[in-house]
N, C-alpha and C positions, 0 to 999 in steps of 0.2 A: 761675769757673764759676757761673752761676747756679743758682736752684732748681731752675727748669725745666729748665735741661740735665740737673743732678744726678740728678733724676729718671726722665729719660728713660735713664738709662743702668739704671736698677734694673729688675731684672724685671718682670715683668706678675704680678699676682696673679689668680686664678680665685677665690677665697674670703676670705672675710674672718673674722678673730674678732674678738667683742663682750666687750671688756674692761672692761667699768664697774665690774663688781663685783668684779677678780681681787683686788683688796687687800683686798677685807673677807673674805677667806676663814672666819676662824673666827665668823660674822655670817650666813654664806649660809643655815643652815639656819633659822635665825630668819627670815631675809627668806623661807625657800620659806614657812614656817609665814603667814605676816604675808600676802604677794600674795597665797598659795591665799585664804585665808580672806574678804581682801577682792573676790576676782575670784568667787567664791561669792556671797557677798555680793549682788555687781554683777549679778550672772546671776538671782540667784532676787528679786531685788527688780524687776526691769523684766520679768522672767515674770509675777510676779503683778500689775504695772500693767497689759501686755497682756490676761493673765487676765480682772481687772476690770471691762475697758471691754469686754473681750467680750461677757461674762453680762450687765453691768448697761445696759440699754436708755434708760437715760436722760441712759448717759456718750455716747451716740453723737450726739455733734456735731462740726461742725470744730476744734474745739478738742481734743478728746479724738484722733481722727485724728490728727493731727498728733504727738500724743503717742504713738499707737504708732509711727510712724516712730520716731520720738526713740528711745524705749525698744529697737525691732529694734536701731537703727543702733546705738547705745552699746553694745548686746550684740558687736555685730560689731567695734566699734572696739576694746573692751580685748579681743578675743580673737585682736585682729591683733598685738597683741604678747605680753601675758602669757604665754598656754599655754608658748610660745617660752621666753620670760625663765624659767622656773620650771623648764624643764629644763638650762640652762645653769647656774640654782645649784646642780644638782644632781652636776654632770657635772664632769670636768676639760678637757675637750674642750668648747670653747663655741663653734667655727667654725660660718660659715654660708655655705652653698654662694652664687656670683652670684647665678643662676637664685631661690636661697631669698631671698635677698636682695630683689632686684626685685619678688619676689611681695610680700612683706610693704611694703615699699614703695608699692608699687600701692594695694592696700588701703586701707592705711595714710591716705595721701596722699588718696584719692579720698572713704572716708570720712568724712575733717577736715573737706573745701572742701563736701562736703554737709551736712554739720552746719550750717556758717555758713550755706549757703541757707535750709536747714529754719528754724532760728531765723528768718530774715529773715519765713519765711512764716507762722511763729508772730507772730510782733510785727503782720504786718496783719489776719492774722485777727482780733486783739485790740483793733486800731487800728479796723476794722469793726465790731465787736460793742459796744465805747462810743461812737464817734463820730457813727455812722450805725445805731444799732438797729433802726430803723424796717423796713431794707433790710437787713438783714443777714441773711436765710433766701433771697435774692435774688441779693446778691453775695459770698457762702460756701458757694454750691449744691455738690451734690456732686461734679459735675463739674468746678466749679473748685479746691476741697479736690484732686481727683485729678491736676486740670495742673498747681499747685503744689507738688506731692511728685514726681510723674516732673519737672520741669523740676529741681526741687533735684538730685535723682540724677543726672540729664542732664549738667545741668553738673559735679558733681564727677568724676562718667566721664571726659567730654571733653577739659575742661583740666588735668583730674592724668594723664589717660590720655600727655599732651603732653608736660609737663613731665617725668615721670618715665622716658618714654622717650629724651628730652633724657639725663635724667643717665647714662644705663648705655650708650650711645651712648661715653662715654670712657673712654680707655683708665687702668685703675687700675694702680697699681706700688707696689714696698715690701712691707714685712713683710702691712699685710693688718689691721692692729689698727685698730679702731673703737675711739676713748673711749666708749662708751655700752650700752646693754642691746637698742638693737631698730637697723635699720638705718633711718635718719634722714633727711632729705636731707643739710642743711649737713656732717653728719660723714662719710658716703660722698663729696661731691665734693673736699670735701676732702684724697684719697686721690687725685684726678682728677693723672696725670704731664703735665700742660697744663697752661696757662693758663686759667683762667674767670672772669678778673673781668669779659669782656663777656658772658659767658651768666648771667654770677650778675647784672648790672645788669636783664637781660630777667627771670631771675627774681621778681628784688626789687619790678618793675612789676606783673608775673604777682601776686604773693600782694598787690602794693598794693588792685591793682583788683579782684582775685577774692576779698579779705578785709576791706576797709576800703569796701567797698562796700554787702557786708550788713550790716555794721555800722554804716554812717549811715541806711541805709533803716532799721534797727532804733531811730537817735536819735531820727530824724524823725518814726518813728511815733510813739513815747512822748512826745514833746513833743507833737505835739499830744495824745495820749491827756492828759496831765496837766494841760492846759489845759482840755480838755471835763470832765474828773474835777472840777479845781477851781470849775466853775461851775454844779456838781449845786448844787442849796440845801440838803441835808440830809448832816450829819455822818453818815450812817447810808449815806443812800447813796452818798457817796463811800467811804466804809469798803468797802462792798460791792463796789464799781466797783475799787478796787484792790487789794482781796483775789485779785481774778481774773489779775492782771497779777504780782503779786509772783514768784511760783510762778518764770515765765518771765524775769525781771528778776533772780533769784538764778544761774538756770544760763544766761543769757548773760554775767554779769559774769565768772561763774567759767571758762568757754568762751574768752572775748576776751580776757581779763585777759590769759591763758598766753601766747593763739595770739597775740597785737600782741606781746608782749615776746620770743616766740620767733624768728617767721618774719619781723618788719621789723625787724630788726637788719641791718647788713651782717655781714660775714663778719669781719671782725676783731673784731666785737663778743664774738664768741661764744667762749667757752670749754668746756672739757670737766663742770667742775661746774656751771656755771651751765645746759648743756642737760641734764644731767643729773634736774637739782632741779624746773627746770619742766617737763619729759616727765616727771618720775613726777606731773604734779600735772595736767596732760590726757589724758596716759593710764591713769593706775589712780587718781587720788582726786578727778577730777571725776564719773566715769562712776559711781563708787560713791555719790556727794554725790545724785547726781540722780535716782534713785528715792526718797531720803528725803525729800526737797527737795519734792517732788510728791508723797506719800503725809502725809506732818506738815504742807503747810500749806495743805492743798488739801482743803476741809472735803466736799466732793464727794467726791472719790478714800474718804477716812476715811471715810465713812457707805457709797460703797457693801462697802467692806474690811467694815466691823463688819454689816451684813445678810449678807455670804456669811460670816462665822465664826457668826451665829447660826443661819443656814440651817442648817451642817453640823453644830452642836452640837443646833438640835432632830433634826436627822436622823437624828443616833446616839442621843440620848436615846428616838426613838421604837424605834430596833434594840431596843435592852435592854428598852421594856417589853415588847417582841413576846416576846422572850426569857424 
């Protein structure tokens, strides 16, 4: 009997449990201690970059734009799994309903494949502002900043909206256990009592073309960027011309690194520790990385952070002398 007959004889499951963590039980409360603290962290640090560029009038260009997308989306992306994960270390009961399932997925999924757009539209913005300076208050207008942020979201909607209604589309069977902590794709279809090695080949095209895509426009720009950088005449201002680019150069390496070794694997590639180890490192320690990332080496963000601590430190100092 094959697997797929096997299968098909095992019942249908309506829920699944996320078992990643059942073996490190006497660990979990340390891990509740450890995620809160970074998922804190994550939250109150892309608050106060939003913050930031709110008040300060002279973060508001397309480049700072662009950065609140980033900083919402990242908010929303560790919040698609953590909260979730922190109560299942909590609990003995770690089931998740389908329906809970698919939503988190959704999300999930939707807000990965807009991250790679945004990046995409970070890199021409920057690909504009050194290349073409001249024209750059022309072809960065606001209106265009705003069709490149609903297209990024557009597309993530669209084509995760597809794919993931693909996956829940089939029928699951078996006990119901997830190797992992949030529901995933690769490790939900893999629960799939069918065959999908010809839906997982359309996948595999799907995350080639919708992932490896903004990631060459992302090459492309930065080669040329570092061709116009290297023919500034002045070590001072090339210094300056790639100060501006580093920031964004840090958190797409750390972004792509995960998502190419994750999602263009095929399916035999993947194991339970190895998606393990790289989900916790796109979902909870890149999203934390990337407000430091952009507040330490982004001499803008730092100056305007240190005027609004000095604003509210004279502004108490003047309380007390009224006082």
């Amino acid at each position: 009997m094959s697997v797929s007959d096997s299968r098909k004889n095992q019942s249908f499951c309506n829920k699944f449990t996320l078992v990643a963590f059942s073996s490190l039980a006497e660990l979990q409360t340390l891990l509740f201690v450890l995620f809160s603290f970074i998922y804190l962290f994550t939250m109150v640090g892309n608050l106060i970059i939003i913050y930031l560029i709110w008040v300060t009038p002279s973060l508001r260009t397309p480049m700072y734009f662009f950065l609140v997308n980033l900083s919402f989306l990242e908010m929303c992306y560790i919040s698609s799994v953590v909260p979730q994960m922190l109560v299942h270390l909590l609990v003995e009961n770690k089931a998740i309903s389908l329906a809970g399932c698919a939503a988190q997925m959704y999300i999930f999924a939707i807000l990965g494949l807009t991250e790679c757009c945004l990046l995409a539209a970070m890199a021409y913005d920057r690909f504009v502002a050194i290349c073409y300076p001249l024209h750059y208050t022309l072809l960065m207008g606001p209106s265009v900043c705003l069709k490149l942020a609903v297209a990024s979201w557009t597309t993530g909607v669209v084509v995760e909206s597809a794919q993931i209604t693909w996956v829940f589309t089939l029928p699951f069977c078996g006990t119901g256990q997830i190797q992992h902590f949030f529901c995933d794709i690769m490790p939900v279809v893999k629960l799939a009592c069918v065959d999908t090695s010809h839906h997982e080949i359309v996948m595999f095209a799907v995350s080639v073309l919708f992932i490896m895509s903004p990631c060459l426009f992302i090459l492309c720009s930065y080669a040329r960027i570092i061709m116009t950088i290297m023919r500034i005449p002045s070590a001072v201002g090339r210094h300056k011309a790639f100060s501006t680019c580093s920031s964004h150069i840090l958190v797409v390496s750390l972004f792509y690194g995960t998502a190419l070794f994750t999602y263009l694997q095929p399916k035999t590639a993947h194991t339970p520790e190895t998606d393990k180890a790289t989900a916790l490192m796109y979902t909870v320690i890149t999203p934390a990385l990337n407000p430091v990332i952009y507040t330490l080496r982004n001499k803008e963000v730092k100056e305007a952070f240190q005027r609004v601590i000095q604003r509210k430190q004279a502004l108490k100092n003047g309380l007390n002398l009224d006082n």
